[in-house]
C-alpha positions as a Python dict, from the first residue, in 0.01 Angstrom:
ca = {
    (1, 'X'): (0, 0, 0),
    (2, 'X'): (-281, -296, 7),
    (3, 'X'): (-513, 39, -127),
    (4, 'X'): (-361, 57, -395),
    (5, 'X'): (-344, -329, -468),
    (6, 'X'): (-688, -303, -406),
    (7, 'X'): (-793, -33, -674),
    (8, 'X'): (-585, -238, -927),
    (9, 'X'): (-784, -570, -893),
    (10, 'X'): (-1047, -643, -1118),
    (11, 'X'): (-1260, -952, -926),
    (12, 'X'): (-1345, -862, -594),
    (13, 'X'): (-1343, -1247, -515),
    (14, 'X'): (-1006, -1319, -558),
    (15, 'X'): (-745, -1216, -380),
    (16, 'X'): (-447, -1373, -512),
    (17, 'X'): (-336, -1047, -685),
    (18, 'X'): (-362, -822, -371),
    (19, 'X'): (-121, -1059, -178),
    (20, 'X'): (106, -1119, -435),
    (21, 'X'): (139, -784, -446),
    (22, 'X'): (190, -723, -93),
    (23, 'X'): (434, -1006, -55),
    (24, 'X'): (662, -812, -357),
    (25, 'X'): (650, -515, -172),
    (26, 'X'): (742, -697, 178),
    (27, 'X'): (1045, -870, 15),
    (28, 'X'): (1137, -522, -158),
    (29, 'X'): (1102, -318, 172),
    (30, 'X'): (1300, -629, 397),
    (31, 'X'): (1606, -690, 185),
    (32, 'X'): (1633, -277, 94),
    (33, 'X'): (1594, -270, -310),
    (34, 'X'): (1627, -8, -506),
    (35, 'X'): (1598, 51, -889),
    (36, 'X'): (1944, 35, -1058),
    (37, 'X'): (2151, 340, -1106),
    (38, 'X'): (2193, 432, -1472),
    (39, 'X'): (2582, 462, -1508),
    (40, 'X'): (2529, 564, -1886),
    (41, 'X'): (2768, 301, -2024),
    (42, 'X'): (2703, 147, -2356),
    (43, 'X'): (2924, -223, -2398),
    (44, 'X'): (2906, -302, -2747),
    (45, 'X'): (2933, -686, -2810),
    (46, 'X'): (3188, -584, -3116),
    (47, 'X'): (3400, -333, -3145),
    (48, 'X'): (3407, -136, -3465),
    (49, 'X'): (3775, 23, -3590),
}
């Protein structure tokens, strides 16, 4: 994936970006994340009668 950090960064010079990037993506891929399912529930602070 460091291509496509790569392609992203606008100053070749610095490469803070690119490994902040490919620390995210380490500490995604190591503790197993996933986006959130969408359950489709709506919790309304009030409830109208």
């Amino acid at each position: 994936m460091p291509a496509r950090a790569h392609a992203m960064q606008p100053d070749a010079s610095n490469d803070d970006a690119v490994l902040r990037r490919n620390t995210c993506v380490r500490l995604v891929e190591l503790h197993n994340l996933h986006e959130p399912h969408d359950e489709g529930h709506d919790y309304p602070l009030e409830r109208s009668c």
